[in-house]
C-alpha positions in Angstrom: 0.0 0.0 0.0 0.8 3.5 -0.9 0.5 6.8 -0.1 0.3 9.8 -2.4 -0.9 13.5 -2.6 -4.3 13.5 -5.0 -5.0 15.1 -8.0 -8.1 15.9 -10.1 -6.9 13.2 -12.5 -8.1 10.6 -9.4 -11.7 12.1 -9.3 -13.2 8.9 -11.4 -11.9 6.8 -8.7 -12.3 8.8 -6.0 -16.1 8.9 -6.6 -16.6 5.5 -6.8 -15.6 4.8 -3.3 -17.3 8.0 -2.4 -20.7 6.5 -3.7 -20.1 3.1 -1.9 -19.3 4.5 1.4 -21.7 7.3 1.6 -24.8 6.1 -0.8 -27.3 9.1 -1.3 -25.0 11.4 0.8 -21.7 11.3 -1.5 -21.0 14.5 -2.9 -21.4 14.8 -6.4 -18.8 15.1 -9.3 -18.6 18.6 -9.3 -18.3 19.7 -6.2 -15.7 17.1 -5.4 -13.8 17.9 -8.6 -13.4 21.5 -6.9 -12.4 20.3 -3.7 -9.7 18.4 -5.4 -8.8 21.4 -7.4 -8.8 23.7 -4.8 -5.7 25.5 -3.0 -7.5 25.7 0.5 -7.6 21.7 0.1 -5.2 18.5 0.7 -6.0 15.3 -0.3 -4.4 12.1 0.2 -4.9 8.6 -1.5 -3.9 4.9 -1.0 -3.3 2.9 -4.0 -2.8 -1.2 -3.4 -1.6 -3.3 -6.6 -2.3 -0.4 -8.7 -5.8 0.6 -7.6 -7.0 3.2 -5.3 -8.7 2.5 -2.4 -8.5 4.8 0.0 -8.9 8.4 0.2 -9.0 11.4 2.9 -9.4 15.2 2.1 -8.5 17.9 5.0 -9.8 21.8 4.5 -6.8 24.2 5.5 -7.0 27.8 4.0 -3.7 29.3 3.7 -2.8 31.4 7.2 -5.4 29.9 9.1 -5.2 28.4 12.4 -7.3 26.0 12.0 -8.4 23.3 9.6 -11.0 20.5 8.8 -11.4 17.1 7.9 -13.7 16.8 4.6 -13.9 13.0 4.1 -12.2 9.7 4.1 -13.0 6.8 2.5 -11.9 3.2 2.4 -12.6 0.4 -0.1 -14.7 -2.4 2.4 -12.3 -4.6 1.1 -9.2 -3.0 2.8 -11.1 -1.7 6.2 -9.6 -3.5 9.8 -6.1 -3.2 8.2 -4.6 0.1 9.4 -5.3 2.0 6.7 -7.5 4.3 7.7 -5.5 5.7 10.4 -2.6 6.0 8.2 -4.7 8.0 5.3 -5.6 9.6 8.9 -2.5 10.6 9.9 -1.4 11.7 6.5 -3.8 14.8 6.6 -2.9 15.3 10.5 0.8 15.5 8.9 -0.3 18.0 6.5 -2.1 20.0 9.0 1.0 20.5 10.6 2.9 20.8 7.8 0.5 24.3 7.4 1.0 25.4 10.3 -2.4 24.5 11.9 -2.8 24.5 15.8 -6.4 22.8 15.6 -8.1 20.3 13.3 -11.8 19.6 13.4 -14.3 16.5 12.4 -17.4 16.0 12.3 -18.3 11.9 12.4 -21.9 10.2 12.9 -23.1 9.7 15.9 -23.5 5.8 15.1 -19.7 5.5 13.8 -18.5 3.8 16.4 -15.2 2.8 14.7 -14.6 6.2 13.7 -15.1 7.8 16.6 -12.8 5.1 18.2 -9.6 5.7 16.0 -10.4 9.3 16.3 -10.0 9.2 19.8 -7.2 7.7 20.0 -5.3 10.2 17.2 -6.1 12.7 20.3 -9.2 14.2 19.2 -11.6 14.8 21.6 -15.6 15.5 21.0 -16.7 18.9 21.9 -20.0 19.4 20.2 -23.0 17.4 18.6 -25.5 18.8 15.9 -28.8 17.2 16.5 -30.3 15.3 12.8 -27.2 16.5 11.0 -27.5 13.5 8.7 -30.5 14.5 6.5 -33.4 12.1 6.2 -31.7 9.2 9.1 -32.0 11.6 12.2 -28.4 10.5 13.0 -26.5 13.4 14.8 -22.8 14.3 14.2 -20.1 14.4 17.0 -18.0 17.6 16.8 -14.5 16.6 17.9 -10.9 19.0 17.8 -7.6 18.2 18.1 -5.2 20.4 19.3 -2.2 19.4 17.2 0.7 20.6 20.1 -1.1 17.9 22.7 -0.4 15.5 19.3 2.9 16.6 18.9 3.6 16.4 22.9 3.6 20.1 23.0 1.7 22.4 25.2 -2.0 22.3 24.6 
C-alpha cells in the first residue's frame, strides 16, 4: 500500500468509493472535482496493486489556524487493516505541515469505529449537531484536536 498526494486526474476513482461509502450522501462530481482542485484543500490517497482504495481530504486555507477534515474513505475490502488511520495521519501531517494549531471533524453519531480511532489520534468530541445527517435523524459528533497535545507540546 501506498501513499500519495491527490490530483483531479483521481476524481473517477475517487467517486466510486465515495458512492459506496456514503450512498445518497456522496458528494457529487462537481463539487468534489473543486475540492480536489482547490488550494485551500489537501488530499491524500492509498493505491494497493495499482488501484486506489482509500482516500481522505483535510480543508486548511492558507494562514489559518485551524483546519477540517472533509472525508475519508476506504474500499470495504481493505477496512480492519490500518489503513484508515494511516490516510488519517497523512492529513494530520499536513495540517502540521500548514501550520495548523487545531483540526476539526465532524463523524456520525452511530460511527463507532470512527469515533474510536479518532480518539485515539487525540481528538476529543466537543459538540454534537442534533439530525445532521439529512433524512436518518443521526446526529454528528464535533470533535478538535489540538495538534501541540499530538505533537507532545503544550496544549
Amino acid at each position: 500500500m501506498s501513499l500519495r498526494p491527490a490530483s483531479v486526474d483521481d476524481l473517477g476513482a475517487i467517486m466510486v468509493l465515495e458512492r459506496a461509502a456514503f450512498g445518497g450522501d456522496a458528494w457529487s462530481d462537481d463539487v468534489m472535482r473543486a475540492d480536489l482542485a482547490s488550494p485551500h484543500t489537501w488530499y491524500v490517497v492509498a493505491e494497493e496493486d495499482g488501484r486506489l482504495v482509500g482516500y481522505a481530504g483535510l480543508r486548511a486555507p492558507a494562514g489559518s489556524k485551524d483546519a477540517d477534515v472533509q472525508t475519508i474513505a476506504l474500499d470495504e475490502g481493505v477496512r480492519g487493516r490500518g489503513l484508515g488511520r494511516a490516510i488519517f495521519q497523512a492529513l494530520l501531517d499536513e495540517a502540521a505541515r500548514r501550520g495548523v494549531s487545531e483540526v476539526f471533524l465532524d463523524v456520525r453519531a452511530d460511527n463507532a469505529p470512527a469515533q474510536s480511532l479518532y480518539a485515539s489520534e487525540g481528538f476529543e468530541a466537543i459538540g454534537r449537531r442534533p439530525n445532521y445527517y439529512p433524512g436518518e435523524g443521526v446526529d454528528a459528533i464535533v470533535m478538535r484536536l489540538r495538534l501541540a497535545a499530538r505533537e507532545g507540546g503544550a496544549a
